[in-house]
C-alpha positions in Angstrom: 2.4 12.6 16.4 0.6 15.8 16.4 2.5 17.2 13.3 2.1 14.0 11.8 -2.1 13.9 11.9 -1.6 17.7 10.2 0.5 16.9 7.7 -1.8 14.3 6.7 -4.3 16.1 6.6 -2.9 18.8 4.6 -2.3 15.9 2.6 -5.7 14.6 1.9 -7.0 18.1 1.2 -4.6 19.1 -1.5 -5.5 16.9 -3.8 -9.1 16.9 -2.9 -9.2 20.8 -3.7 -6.7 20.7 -6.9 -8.9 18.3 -8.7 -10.9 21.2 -8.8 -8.6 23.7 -9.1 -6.8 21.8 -12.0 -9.7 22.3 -14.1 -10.1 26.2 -14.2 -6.3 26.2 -15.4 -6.5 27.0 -19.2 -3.0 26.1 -20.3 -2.8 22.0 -20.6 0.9 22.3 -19.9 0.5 24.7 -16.9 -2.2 22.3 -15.5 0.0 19.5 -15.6 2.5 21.4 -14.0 0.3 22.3 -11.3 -0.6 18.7 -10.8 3.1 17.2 -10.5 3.4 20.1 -7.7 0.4 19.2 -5.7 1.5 15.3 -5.7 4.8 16.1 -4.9 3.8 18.2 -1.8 1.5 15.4 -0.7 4.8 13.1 -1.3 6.9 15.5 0.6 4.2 15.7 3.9 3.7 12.0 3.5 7.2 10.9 4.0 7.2 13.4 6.9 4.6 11.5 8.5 6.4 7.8 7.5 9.6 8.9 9.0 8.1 10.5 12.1 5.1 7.2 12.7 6.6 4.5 15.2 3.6 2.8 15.5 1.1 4.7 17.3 -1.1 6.1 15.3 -1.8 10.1 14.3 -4.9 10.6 13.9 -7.6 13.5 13.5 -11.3 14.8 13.5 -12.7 17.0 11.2 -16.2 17.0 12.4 -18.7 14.8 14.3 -22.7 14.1 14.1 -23.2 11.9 17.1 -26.9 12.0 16.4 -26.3 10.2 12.9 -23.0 8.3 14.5 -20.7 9.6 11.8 -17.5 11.2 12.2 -14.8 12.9 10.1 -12.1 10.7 11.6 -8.8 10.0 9.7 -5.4 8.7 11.0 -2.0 6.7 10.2 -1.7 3.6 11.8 0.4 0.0 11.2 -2.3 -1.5 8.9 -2.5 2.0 6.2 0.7 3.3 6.9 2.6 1.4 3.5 -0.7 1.7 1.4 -0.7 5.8 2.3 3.2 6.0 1.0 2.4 3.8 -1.6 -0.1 6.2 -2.4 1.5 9.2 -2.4 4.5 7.6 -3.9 3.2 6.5 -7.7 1.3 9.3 -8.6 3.5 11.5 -9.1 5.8 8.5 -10.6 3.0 7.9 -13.0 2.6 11.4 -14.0 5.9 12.2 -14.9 6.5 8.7 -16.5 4.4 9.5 -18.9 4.7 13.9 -19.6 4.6 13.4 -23.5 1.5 11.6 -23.5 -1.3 13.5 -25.1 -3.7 12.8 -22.5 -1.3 14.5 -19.8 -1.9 18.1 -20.6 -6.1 17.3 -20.8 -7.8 18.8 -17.5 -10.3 16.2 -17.5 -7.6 13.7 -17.2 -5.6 15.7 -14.5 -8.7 16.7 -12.0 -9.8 13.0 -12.6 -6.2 12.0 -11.0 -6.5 14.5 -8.1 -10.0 12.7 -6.9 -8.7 9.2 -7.9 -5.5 10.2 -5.4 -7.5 11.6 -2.6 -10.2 9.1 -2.7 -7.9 6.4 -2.0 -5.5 8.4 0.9 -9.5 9.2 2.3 -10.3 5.7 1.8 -7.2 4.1 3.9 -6.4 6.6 6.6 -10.8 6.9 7.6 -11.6 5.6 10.8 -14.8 5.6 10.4 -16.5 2.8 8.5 -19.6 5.4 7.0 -17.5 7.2 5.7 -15.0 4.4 4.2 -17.7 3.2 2.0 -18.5 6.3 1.1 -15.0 6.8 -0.3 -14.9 3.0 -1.6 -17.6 4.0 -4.1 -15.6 7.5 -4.6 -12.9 6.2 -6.0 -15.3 4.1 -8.5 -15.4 7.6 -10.7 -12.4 9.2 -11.4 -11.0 5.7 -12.5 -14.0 5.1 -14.9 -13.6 8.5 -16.5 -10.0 7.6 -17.0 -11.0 3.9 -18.7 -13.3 5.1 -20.5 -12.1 8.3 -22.2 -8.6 7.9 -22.4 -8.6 4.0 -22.6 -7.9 1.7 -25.9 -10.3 0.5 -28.9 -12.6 -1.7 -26.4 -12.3 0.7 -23.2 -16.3 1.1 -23.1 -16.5 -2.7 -22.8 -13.7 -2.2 -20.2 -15.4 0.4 -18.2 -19.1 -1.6 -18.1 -17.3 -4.8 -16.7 -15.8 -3.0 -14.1 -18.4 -0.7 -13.1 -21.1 -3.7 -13.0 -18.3 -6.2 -10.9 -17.6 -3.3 -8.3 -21.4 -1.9 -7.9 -22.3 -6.1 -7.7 -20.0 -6.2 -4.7 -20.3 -2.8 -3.3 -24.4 -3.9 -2.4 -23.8 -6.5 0.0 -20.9 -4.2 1.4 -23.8 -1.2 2.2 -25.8 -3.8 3.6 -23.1 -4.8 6.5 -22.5 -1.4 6.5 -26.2 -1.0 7.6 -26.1 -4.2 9.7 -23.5 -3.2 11.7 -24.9 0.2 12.7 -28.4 -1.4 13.7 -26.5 -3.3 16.2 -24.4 -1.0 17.5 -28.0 1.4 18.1 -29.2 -1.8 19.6 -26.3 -2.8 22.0 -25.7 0.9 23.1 -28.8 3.5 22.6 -26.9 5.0 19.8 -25.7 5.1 16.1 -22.3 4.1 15.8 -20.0 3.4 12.8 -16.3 4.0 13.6 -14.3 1.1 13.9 -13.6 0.9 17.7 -16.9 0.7 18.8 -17.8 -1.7 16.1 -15.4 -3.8 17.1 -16.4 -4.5 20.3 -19.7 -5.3 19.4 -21.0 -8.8 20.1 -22.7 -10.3 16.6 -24.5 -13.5 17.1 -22.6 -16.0 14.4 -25.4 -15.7 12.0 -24.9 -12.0 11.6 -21.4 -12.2 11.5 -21.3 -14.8 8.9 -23.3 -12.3 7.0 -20.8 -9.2 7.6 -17.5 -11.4 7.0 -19.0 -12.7 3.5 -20.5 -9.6 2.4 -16.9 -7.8 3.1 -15.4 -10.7 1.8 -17.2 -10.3 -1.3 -16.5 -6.7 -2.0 -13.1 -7.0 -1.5 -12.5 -10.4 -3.8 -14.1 -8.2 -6.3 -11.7 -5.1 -5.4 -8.6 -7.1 -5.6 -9.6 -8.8 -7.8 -9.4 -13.0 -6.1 -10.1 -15.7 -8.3 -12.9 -16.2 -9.5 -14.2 -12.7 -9.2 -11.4 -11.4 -11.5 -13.5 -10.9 -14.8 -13.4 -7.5 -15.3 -9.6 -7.6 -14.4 -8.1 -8.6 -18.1 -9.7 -6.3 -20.1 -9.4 -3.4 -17.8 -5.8 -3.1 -17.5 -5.3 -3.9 -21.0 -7.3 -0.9 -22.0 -6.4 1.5 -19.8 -3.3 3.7 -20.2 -0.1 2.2 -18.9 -0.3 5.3 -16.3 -3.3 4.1 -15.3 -3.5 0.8 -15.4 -0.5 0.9 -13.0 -2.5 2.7 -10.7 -5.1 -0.1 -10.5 -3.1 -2.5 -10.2 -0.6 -0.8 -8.0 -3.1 0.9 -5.3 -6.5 0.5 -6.0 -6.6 -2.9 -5.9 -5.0 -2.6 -2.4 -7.9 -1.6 -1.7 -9.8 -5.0 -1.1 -6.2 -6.4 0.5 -6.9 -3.6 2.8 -10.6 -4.4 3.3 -9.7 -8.2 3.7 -7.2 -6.8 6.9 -8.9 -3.9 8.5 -12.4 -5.1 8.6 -13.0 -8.7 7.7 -10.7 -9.9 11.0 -11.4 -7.4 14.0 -15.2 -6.8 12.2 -15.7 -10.4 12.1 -13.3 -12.6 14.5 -15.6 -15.8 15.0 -16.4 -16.0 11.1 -12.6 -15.3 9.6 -11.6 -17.9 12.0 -13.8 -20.6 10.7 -14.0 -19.4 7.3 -10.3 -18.6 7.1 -9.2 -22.0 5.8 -11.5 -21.5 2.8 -9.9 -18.1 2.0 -6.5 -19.0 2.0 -7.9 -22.1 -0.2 -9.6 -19.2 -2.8 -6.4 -17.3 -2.6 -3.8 -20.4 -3.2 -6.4 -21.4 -6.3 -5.7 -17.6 -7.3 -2.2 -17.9 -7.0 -2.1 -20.7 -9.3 -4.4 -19.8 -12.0 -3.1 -16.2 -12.3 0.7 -17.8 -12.9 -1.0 -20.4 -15.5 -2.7 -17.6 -17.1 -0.2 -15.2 -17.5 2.3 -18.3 -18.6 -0.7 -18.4 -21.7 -0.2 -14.9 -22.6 1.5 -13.2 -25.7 0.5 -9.7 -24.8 3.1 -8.5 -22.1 0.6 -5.7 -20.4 -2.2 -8.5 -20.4 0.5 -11.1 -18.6 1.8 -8.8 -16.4 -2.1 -8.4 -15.5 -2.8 -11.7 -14.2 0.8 -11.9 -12.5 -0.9 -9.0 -10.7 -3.8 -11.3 -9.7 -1.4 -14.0 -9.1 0.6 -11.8 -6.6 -3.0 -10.8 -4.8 -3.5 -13.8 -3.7 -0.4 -13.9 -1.7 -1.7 -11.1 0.2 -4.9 -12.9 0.9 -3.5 -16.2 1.7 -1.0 -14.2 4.2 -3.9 -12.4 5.8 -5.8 -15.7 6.8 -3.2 -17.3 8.1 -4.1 -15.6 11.1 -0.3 -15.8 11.9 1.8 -12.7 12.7 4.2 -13.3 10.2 1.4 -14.0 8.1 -0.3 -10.6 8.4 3.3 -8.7 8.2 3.9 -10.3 4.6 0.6 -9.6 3.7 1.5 -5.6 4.9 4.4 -5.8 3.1 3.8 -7.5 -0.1 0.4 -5.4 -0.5 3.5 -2.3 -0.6 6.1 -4.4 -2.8 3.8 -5.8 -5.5 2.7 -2.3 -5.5 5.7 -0.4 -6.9 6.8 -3.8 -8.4 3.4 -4.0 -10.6 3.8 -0.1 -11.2 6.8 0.3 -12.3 6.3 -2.6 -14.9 3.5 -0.9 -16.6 5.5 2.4 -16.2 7.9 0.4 -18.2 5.8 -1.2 -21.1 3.9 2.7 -21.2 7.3 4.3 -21.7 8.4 1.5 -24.5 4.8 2.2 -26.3 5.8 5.9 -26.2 8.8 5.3 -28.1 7.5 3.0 -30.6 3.3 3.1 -30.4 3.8 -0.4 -29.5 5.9 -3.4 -27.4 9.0 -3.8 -28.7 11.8 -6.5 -28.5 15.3 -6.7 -27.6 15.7 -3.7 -24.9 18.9 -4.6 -23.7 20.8 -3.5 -27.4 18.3 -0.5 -28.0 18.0 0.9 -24.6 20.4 -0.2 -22.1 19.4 1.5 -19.0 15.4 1.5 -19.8 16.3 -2.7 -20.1 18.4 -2.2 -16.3 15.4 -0.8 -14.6 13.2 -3.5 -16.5 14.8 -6.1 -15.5 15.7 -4.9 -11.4 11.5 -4.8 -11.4 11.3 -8.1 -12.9 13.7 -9.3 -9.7 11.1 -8.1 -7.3 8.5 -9.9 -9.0 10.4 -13.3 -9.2 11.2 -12.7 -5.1 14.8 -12.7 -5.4 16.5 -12.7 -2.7 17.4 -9.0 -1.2 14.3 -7.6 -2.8 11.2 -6.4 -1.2 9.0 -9.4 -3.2 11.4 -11.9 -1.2 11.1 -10.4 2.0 7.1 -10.6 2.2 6.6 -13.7 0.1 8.7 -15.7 2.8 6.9 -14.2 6.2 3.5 -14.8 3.7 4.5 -18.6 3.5 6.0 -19.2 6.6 2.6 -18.1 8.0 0.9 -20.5 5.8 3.1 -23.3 6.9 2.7 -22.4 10.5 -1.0 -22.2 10.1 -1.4 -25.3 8.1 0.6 -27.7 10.4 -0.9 -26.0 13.4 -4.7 -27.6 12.1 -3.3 -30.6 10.5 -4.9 -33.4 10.6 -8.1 -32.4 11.6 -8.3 -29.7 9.0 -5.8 -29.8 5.7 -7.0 -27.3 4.2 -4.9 -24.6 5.2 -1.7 -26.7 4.6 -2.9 -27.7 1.3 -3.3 -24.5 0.1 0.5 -23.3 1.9 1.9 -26.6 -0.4 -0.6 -25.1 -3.3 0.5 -21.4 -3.2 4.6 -21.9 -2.8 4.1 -24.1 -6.5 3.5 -20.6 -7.5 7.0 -19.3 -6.7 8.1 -21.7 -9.4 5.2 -20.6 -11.9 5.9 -17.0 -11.2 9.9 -17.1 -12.2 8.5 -18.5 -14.9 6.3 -16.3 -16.8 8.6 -13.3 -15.1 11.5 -14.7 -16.9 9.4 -15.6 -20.2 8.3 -11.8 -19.8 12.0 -10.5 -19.6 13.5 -12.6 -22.4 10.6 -11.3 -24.8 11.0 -7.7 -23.9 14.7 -7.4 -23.1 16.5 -9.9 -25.0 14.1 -10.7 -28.4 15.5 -9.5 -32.0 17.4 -6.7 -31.9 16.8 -5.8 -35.8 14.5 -2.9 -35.0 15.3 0.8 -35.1 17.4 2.4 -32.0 15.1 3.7 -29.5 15.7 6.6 -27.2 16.9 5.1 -23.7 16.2 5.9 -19.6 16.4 10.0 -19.6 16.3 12.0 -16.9 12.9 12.9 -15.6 11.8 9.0 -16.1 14.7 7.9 -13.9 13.3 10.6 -11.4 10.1 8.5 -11.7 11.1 4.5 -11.5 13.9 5.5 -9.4 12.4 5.9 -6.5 10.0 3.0 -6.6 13.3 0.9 -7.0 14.9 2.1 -3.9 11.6 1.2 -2.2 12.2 -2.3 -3.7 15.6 -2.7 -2.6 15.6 -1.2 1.1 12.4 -3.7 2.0 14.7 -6.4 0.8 17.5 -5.1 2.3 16.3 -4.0 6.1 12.6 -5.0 6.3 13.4 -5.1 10.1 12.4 -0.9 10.3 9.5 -1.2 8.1 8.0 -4.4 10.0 8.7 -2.3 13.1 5.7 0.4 12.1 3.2 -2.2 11.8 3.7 -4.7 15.1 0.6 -2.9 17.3 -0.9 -3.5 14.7 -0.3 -7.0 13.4 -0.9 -7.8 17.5 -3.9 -6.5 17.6 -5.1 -7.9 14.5 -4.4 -11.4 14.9 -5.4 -11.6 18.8 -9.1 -11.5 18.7 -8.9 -14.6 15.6 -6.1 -16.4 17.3 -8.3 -16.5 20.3 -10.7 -18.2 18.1 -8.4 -20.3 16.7 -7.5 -21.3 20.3 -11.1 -22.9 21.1 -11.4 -24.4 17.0 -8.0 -25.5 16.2 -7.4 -28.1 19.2 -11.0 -29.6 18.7 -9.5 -30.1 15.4 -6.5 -31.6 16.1 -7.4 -33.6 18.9 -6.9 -36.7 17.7 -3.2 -35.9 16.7 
């Protein structure tokens, strides 16, 4: 696992150093050239590491300041390993998807990429919880720069709703942050901030109500959960497709991820007794985002809150505190993100070839109207796809938690009964979506179908689709440490809370 903590690391510095590279380049054309490279290297070392991970995990240290408690620590384990390839994995899809596109060949817009890329590999694989805020906030600049100066009519208005939603949640964050290194100097002598020792700690329950809700908080806004979704609309409307399908494919992972690697083990006592309300918040989310996106007439604004629709299945899996539970979450977090992706890719490349949506796909562009319509199917869940695969271990965790505290708590059941009515909402507005785009007149002029290099893009994110549905058994196998370890400290809990509940059963 040596060769796998180097190649990662190779990985998180390339991008890192050509987002500043990338802007010395004078050519547009050679810069962008330069940029598919470098993400297709980090592709190439990343799957090396995905291949060669079997669930313990790689990790390495750059440097250490015991006096400050911070530590350069990074590694691959079963809760990052899908949000790293899923990483790695749609940037370059995004880039080449969209190589005509004015904005590819402007520096500003490649170097802002680069950081955007390695903030988020920094911000999954740190151990170390200093420096994951640190790269939280990071991330919070290359994707305004790409909002607001390459973004549509209203991306200003875009940009300040986002900005003010993710600093609003990003202050409680720093304060946990701050909290939990006090008490780590108090229990042992010493500053302390990585996540093993933190998680050891013993927090009285008023100070871990305080760290679970201020994570909470951050990471609701991140995700975005209902109702801290303002921003969400606007913002992926008004970014460019490319974009926009990298915030809703992996940065908003990035609160799912926050929710599962420090909300539970940060917090064990609080996520167990405020779980039920969480999965409540997440079903709510569910529901909302399919009745939203059922409202919509604008298909990038639709597929936009069936993104926030789709986040709360992560959520609701997470709290479930149920190992099949936590593995859908892992998994869906990974499916809805080349699922989501690739249907921006999708609406980008049709405004590329017309300079807006268009209608009837399936006469004017065959292939294009295939791949549509395969991404659509791992939205709906179909069977054999990667969406079915983790939306059915996300429920049967809900279930299993829900009857597990019924009677003396029906919350968690309700929500399970509330959040599988979305399954029927989501094929739905997926199929309302589909007939629009793929089978609406067909009067309009012929448009240019699927070439190469774009099937070299969505390709791949298909195959990811398809072998999750089709063997999830190999993927779930990376992740078991760490779905154990996750939900034993909470289950624990659960032990002492859910009996007194149910006792009168």
């Amino acid at each position: 696992m040596a060769d796998a903590g180097f190649s990662l690391g190779i990985a998180l510095l390339l991008p890192a150093a050509g987002a500043v590279a990338v802007s010395f380049v004078r050519s547009g054309a050679a810069a962008r050239a330069l940029t598919l490279v470098l993400m297709g290297v980090v592709l190439l070392l990343v799957l090396q590491a995905f291949a060669a991970f079997d669930g313990t995990p790689a990790g390495w240290v750059w440097a250490q300041w015991p006096a400050l408690g911070l530590s350069l620590a990074f590694a691959l384990d079963g809760t990052n390993v899908y949000l790293v390839l899923l990483t790695a994995l749609l940037f370059p899809a995004a880039l080449a998807a969209s190589w005509p596109a004015a904005a590819s060949t402007r520096r500003l817009y490649l170097s802002s990429l680069l950081a955007l890329q390695a903030g988020l590999l920094g911000t999954f694989l740190a151990q170390d919880l200093l420096v994951f805020f640190v790269l939280w906030e990071a991330v919070l600049l290359p994707m305004l720069l790409l909002v607001l100066v390459f973004g549509g009519p209203e991306r200003r208005r875009a940009a300040l709703g986002f900005f003010l939603y993710t600093m609003a949640g990003s202050v409680l964050f720093l304060a946990a942050v701050i909290v939990l290194g006090v008490q780590a100097h108090g229990a042992l002598g010493r500053w302390a901030f990585d996540y093993a020792t933190l998680s050891q700690l013993r927090l009285s329950p008023g100070t871990q109500l305080f760290v679970f809700a201020a994570i909470a908080l951050a990471c609701a806004v991140k995700s975005p959960l209902v109702p801290f979704h303002g921003w969400l609309p606007l913002a992926y409307r008004e970014a460019p497709a490319p974009v926009t399908a990298l915030m809703a494919g992996v940065m908003s992972k990035m609160g799912a991820y926050g929710f599962i690697r420090l909300a539970l083990p940060l917090a064990p006592d609080a996520a167990a007794a405020h779980g039920p309300v969480l999965m409540a918040l997440a079903a709510a989310g569910i529901v909302y985002g399919a009745v939203a996106a059922l409202r919509q007439t604008d298909l990038k604004t639709m597929v936009a809150y069936a993104s926030a629709s789709h986040m709360g299945t992560i959520v609701l899996g997470a709290f479930s505190f149920q190992a099949t539970g936590l593995h859908g979450a892992l998994l869906q977090s990974l499916s809805h993100g080349v699922v989501v992706a690739g249907l921006f890719l999708v609406l980008g490349l049709v405004e590329q070839r017309s300079g807006a949506p268009v209608e009837g796909l399936a006469r004017r562009a065959p292939r294009l109207a295939v791949v549509t319509m395969l991404f659509v199917l791992g939205s709906l869940a179909l069977p054999l796809t990667s969406g079915f695969a983790a939306e059915f271990l996300v429920l049967l965790g809900a279930f299993t938690r829900g009857w597990a505290a019924w009677p003396g708590n029906g919350l968690p059941l309700a929500a399970a009964l509330v959040a599988a009515l979305g399954v029927v909402l989501g094929a739905s507005y997926m199929l309302r979506f589909a007939r629009a785009l793929l089978f609406g007149r067909t009067d309009g002029a012929p448009l240019p179908d699927l070439n190469r290099r774009e099937a070299v893009a969505l390709l791949p994110l298909l195959a990811v689709v398809l072998a999750v549905g089709l063997w999830p058994a190999p993927w779930m196998a990376r992740a078991e440490a760490a779905v154990a370890s996750l939900a034993t400290p909470v289950r624990a809990q659960l032990a002492v809370v859910v009996p007194a509940a149910g006792a009168t059963r």
